[in-house]
Each structure stands twice: as C-alpha cells, then as structure tokens.
C-alpha positions in Angstrom: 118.5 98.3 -78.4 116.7 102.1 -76.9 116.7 104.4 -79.8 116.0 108.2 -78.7 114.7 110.4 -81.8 115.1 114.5 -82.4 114.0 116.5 -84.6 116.1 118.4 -86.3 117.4 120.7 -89.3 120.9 121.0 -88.5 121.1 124.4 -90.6 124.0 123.7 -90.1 125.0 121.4 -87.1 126.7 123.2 -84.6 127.9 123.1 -80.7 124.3 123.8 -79.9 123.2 121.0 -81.7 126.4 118.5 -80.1 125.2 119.4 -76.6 121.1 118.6 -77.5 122.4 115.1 -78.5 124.7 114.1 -75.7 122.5 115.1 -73.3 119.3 113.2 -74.8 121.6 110.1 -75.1 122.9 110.8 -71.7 119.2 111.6 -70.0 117.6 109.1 -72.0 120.6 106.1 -71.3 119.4 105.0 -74.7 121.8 103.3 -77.7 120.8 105.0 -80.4 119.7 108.0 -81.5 118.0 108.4 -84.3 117.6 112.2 -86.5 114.2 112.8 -89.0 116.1 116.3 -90.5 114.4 118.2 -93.0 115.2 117.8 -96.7 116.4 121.0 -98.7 113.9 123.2 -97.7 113.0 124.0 -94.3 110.2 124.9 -92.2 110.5 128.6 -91.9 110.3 128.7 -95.9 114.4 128.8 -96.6 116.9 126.7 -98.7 119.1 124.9 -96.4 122.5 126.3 -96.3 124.1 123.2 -97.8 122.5 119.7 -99.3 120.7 117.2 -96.9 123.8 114.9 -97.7 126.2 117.4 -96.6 123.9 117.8 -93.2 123.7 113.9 -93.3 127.6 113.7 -93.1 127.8 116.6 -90.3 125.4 114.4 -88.0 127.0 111.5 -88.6 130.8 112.1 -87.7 129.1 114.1 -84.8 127.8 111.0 -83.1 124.0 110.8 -84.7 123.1 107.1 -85.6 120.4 107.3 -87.8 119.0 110.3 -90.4 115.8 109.9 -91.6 114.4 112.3 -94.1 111.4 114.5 -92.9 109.4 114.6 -96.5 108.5 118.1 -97.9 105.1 117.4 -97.3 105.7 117.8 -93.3 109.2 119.8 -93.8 107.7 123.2 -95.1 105.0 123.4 -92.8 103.4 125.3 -90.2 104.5 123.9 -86.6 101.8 121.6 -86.3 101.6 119.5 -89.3 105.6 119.8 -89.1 105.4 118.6 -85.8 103.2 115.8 -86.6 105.0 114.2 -89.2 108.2 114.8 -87.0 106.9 112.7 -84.7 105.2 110.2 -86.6 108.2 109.3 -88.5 110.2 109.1 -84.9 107.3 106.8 -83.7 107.7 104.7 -87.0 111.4 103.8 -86.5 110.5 102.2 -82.7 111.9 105.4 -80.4 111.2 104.8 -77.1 111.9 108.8 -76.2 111.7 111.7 -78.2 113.9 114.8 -76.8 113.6 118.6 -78.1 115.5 121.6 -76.9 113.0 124.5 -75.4 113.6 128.0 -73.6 111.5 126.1 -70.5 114.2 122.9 -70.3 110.4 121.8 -68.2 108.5 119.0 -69.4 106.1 119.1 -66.4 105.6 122.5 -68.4 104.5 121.3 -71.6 102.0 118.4 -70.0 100.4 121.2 -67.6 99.8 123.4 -70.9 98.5 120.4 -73.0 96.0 119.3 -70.0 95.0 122.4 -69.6 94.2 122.9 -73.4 92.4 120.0 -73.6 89.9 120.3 -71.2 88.8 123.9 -73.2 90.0 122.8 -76.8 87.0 123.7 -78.9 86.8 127.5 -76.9 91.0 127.8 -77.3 90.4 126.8 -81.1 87.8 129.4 -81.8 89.6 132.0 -79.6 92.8 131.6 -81.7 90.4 131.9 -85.1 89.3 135.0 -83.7 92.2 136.2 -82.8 93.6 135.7 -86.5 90.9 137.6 -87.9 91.8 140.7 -86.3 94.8 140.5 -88.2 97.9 139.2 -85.9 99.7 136.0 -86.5 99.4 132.9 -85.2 102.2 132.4 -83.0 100.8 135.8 -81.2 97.2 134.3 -81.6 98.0 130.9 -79.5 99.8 132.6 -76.6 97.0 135.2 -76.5 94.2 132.7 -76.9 95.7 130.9 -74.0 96.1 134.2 -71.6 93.0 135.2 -72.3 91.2 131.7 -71.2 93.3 131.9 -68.0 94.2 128.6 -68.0 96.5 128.7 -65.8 96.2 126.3 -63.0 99.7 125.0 -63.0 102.7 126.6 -64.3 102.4 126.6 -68.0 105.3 126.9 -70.9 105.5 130.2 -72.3 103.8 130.0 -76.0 105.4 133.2 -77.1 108.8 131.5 -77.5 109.8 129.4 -81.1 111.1 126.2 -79.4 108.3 126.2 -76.6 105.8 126.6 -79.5 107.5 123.6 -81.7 107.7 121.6 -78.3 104.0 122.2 -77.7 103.3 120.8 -81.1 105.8 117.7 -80.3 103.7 116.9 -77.5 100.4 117.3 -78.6 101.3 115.1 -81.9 102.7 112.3 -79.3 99.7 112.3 -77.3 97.3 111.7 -80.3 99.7 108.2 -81.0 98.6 104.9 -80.1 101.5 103.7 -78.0 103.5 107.0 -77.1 106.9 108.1 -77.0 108.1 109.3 -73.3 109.1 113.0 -74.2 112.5 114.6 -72.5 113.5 118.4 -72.8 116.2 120.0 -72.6 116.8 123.9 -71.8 118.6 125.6 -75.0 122.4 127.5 -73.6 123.3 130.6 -74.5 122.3 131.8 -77.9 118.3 132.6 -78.5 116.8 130.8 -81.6 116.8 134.2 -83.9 119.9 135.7 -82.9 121.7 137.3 -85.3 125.0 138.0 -83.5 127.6 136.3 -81.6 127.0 135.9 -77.9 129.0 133.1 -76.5 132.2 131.8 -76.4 131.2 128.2 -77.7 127.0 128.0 -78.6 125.6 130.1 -81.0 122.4 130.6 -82.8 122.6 128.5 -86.6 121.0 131.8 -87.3 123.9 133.9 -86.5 126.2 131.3 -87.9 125.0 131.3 -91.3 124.9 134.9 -91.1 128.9 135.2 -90.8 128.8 132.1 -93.2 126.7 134.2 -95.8 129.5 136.8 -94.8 132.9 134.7 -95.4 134.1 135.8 -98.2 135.8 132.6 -98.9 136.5 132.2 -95.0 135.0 130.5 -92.0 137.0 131.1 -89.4 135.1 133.4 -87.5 132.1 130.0 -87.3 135.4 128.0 -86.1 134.5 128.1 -82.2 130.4 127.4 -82.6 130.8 124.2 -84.7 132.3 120.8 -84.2 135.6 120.5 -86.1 133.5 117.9 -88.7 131.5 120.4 -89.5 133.9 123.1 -90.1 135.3 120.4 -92.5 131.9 119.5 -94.5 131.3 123.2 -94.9 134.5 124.3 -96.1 135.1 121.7 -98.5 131.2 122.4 -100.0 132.2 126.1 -100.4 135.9 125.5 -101.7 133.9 122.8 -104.5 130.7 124.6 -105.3 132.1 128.4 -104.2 128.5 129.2 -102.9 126.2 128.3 -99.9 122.5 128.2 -100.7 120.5 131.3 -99.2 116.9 133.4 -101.1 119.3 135.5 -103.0 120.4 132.3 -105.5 116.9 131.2 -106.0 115.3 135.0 -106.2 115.4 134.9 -110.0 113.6 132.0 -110.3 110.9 132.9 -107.6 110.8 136.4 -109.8 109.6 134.6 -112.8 107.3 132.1 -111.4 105.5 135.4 -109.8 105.5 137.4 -113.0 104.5 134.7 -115.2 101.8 132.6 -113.1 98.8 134.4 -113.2 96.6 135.0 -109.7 94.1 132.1 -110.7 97.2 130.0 -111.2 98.6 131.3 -107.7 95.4 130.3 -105.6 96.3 126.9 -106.4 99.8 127.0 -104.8 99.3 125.8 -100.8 99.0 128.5 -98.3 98.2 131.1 -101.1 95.0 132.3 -99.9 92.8 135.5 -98.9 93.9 137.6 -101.8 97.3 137.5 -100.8 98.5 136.9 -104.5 97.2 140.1 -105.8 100.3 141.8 -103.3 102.7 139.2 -104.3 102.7 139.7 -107.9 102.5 143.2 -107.1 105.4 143.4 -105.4 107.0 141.3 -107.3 107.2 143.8 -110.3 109.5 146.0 -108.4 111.3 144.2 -106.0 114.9 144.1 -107.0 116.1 141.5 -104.3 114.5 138.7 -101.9 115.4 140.9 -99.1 113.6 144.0 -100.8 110.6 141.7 -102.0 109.7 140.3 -98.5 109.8 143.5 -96.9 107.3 144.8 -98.7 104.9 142.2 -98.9 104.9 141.2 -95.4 102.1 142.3 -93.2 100.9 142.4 -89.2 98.9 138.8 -90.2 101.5 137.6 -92.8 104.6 136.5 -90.4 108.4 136.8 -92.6 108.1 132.9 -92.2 104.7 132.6 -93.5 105.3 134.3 -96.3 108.8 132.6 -96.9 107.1 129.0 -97.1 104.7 130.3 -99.7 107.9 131.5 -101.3 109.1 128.2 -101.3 106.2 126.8 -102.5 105.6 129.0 -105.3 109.0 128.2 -106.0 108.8 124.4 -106.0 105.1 125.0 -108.0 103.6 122.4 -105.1 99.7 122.7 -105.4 96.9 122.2 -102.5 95.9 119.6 -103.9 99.3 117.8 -103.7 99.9 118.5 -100.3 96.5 117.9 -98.8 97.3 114.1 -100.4 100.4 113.9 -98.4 100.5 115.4 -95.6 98.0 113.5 -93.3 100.1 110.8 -92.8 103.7 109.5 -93.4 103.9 107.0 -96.6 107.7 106.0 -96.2 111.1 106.5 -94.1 113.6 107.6 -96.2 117.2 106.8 -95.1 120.0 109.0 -95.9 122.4 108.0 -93.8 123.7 105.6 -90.7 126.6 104.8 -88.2 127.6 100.9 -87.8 125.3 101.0 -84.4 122.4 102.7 -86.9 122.9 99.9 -89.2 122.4 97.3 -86.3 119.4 98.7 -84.8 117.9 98.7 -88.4 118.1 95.0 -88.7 116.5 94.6 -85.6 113.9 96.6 -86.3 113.2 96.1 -90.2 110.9 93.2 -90.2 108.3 95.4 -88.0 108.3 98.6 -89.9 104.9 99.4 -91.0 106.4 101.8 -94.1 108.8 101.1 -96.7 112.2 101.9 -95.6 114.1 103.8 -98.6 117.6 103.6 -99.4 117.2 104.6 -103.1 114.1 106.3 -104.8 114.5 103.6 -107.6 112.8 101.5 -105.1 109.1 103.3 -104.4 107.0 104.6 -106.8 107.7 108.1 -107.9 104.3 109.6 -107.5 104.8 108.9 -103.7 107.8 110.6 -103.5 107.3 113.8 -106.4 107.3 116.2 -103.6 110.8 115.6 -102.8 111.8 115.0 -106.4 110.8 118.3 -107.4 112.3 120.4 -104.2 115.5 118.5 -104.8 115.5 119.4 -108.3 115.1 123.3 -108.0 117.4 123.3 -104.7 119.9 122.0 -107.3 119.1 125.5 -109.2 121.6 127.5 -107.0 124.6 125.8 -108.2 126.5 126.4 -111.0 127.2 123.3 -113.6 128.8 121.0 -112.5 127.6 120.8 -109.3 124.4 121.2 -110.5 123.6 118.2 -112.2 126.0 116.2 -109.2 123.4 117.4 -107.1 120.6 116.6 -108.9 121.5 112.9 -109.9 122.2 112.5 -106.3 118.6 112.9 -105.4 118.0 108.7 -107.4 121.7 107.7 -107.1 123.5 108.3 -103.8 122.8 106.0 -101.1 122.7 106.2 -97.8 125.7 107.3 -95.8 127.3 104.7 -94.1 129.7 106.1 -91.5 132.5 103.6 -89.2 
C-alpha cells in the first residue's frame, strides 16, 4: 500500500483542511494517508481548541487514515525542530510522499531556495544571527538574510510568508533523511493563515473560525459553511458536554501563579527563557489582569506574540531545558491515536519494520519517555470543570486509539 503523510494541527479541521487532503491523495494516487497532529498544545504556544481525541475523531470521519501524535517535545517548537520531528515521524511510518499546503503551491520553489541555501549555509547562518541581534525576529531575520545574500538565481519561495516558512523547514528536514520522502505542495484557497475574519463562502482561516467559535455563545452556526458537517458535530457535542472550548483565558490563572511564584533563577531553567527576558515576564505579570493584557505588554520587536506564547506554554507545563534538549533530537516512539479500517491494514503491513515502538496505550512504554506528554495532557485537562476534568485526564493512560469503519 502508498501512504502520503501531512502535517497537521487541525485547530480545528475544517474545509481548508478537507481540500489539503483530497488533493494530496488525489496528486499523490496513494492509499493512505497518514496525519502526525500536534497534541494539546500547539506550535504557536496555544491550547488547542478542543482535546487531541476530539481532533482525532474530526480527521477520521473526514477521510484521514492514520493520526499519529506529534510529541510535545517537537509540537511546541520553533519551525525547525517542529518541522523535523514532523517529518521524522512521517518518514518512520513508511510515507512515500509528504504534502504541505503553502502561499507558493511551487515545489520547484522550495528546492531552488534550499539549493541555493546550501551552497552559502555557513554565511546565511551568520547573517540571520546577525540579523537577530539587532533586535527583529526570526521569521523577518531569514527572509532578510536571504535578500540580502542575493541568492536568487532561480525563482525562490517567498520566506516572509507562515506556510512558505514551515514548508522550507519540511524540506530542509527531508533532505537531511537517509532515504527521502518525494515532497508535493499544494497552494492554500482563499483564506490567509492569520485571518481573523470571514472571507469566503466555503474556506476559512482556523484562525477566524475559532474566533467566531470563541464568540458563539452557545452557537456555531455562523462556523456551519467552513467545516465538514463531522466536525460541526464533534464540536458541538464537546461544547454542549464540557460548555467551554480551550483558549489562554482558561489557563491564565494558572500561568499567573507559576509567574508570581517561580522566582527568575527558577525561570532561566524553563526552555526558551533566556536573555533576561524573565525579569519583564514576572514584571508584567504583576499587573496584567488578562492573557490578552499580559502579552501585550511583554511582547517586543525581537520577542514575536508566538515566541512569547510557547514560553507561556512552557512555563505553564514547568518543561525545563534540560528535558527538552533530551528529547527533541530525535523521535523515541509513534504514538497512535487513532485509525480507519484501511489505517489499520497498512499498519500490519508495515509493523514488523518499524524502527520505534508503536503506542496504543501509555501503559505500554516507559513513562520517563513519554513525561512530556503526561504532564501537557494533565494541565490541558486544567480548563475543564469536574467532571470533564478528570475524563480528560484518565484519558491520556486509558483511551485507545480510535478505530473508525
């Protein structure tokens, strides 16, 4: 059987999303394709709006054969090290393609920007330290570093843009594999990645759909058009059960404390805390009286909103340097969450050449291996009210993998 992989968050699954996938199986003439989704935090530093099983579920009845956790370590990450473990994990379930959505829809793009990278790596590298110093971001930093080598022999992707960026990172993790994925694009329709507001008919931005989610009161009929029907269905029935999605504001309390209580020798120890920035966070923090209010003041020209939201997460979920730097160089184990009848048949084929443990339930790996996860499921259960909490949080050992016919 062909297996296609994507990368996705599905925050939450929508017509965008639908499209992305019939088109990769259609491009790719594959048999199954195969999802690593982030867990229950995600790589711009947020809570996802509803549980990884709920996102499992929407995938599923929307034609996906295969979920495949993408481990904290790699899920709250810059685009790189996201990007690598993305891939990796892809890679480790036998995909002969890997397709990702981009504002170029070029892949001759991509390898024309990659070449030409590679031939001046070192002098790129440096230019984009550089260029960091002076105080602007990174994302600015790599489009900048690039203009300003003028490497430009070809035509190049445009680094400025969030899905060209994550694309460029795809590639460049691919490349460094030892037997390659073939890579497919395809150009995103309609709504821009950070839209806010409705501009389409049928495709919208997940951002702008979780905004009028966030804004429902109780109702999702104005999200009716953007998502598949199943979706509709998974959200309304989490709302009408736990009466709340997840979003900064449940979890601002608990980021409050952490900040007031942890001293700043506590905070350097937290990944991506660094350069004094936890002298303005606790700072801030005294005053702030929402996550909104907290994040506009602390963030800066050189600290990006997203930046400073995975530190936020992180201080949060109390994950130390030291912890990630032990996990996030290389994936340990595929963790299933969920699978279609065709899923479940390209697994047996493929089981007995896995080179990492496949997981079905946590009771079956050792649970330093896995902590990371343990710990971000457990405080993601934090937004809910009892019951739902503790449902949520036994789920993390006891549910098994979706299994969808």
């Amino acid at each position: 059987m062909k297996s296609t992989g994507l990368v996705v968050e599905y925050n939450p699954f929508h017509n965008g999303h639908l499209f992305h996938a019939e088109q990769a199986r259609k491009q790719t003439n594959t048999d199954v394709i195969i999802a690593v989704m982030s867990g229950n935090f995600l790589q711009r530093g947020e809570p996802s709006i509803v549980s990884k099983w709920a996102r499992t579920k929407m995938a599923l009845q929307a034609g996906i054969d295969l979920v495949i956790e993408l481990p904290y370590a790699f899920a709250v990450q810059n685009a790189e090290k996201f990007a690598f473990g993305s891939i990796s994990i892809l890679n480790a379930m036998g995909c002969h393609f890997f397709c990702f959505g981009s504002e170029s829809g070029e892949i001759n793009e991509f390898s024309n920007t990659l070449e030409a990278i590679e031939k001046r790596k070192n002098e790129y590298e440096s230019t984009i330290k550089e260029l960091m110093k002076s105080g602007i971001s990174y994302p600015t930093a790599l489009s900048q570093s690039f203009n300003k080598l003028e490497l430009q022999e070809h035509k190049n992707v445009d680094l400025t843009k969030p899905n060209n960026i994550l694309g460029y990172h795809y590639m460049k993790a691919n490349r460094s594999l030892q037997n390659p994925m073939k890579a497919v694009t395809i150009k995103r329709k309609n709504a821009n990645y950070h839209d806010e507001e409705f501009s389409s008919s049928t495709i919208a931005s997940a951002t702008s759909i979780r905004k009028a989610t966030f804004n429902s009161n109780q109702t999702l009929d104005e999200i009716k058009q953007y998502v598949p029907e199943t979706t509709f269905n998974v959200l309304q029935d989490y709302l009408t059960e736990t009466q709340s999605f997840h979003n900064w504001d449940l979890y601002w309390p608990y980021l409050q404390y952490r900040l007031l209580s942890t001293t700043e020798k506590e905070l350097t120890e937290i990944y991506e805390i660094e350069e004094g920035i936890e002298y303005r966070l606790k700072r801030e923090a005294k005053d702030a009286n929402s996550f909104q209010d907290f994040m506009e003041k602390v963030k800066t020209k050189r600290y990006t909103w997203t930046r400073i939201q995975r530190m936020c997460v992180h201080i949060l979920t109390n994950t130390k340097k030291i912890e990630m730097f032990a996990h996030h160089n290389q994936i340990e184990y595929l963790r299933l969450l969920g699978m279609t009848e065709k899923g479940k048949s390209y697994l047996n084929q493929i089981k007995k050449d896995l080179e990492f443990p496949l997981i079905s339930k946590l009771s079956s790996i050792p649970n330093h291996i896995v902590e990371l996860d343990i710990r971000a499921a457990a405080i993601y259960s934090q937004g809910l009210p009892n019951p739902f909490r503790q449902k949520l949080l036994k789920a993390e050992y006891s549910q098994p993998p979706y299994v969808f016919k």
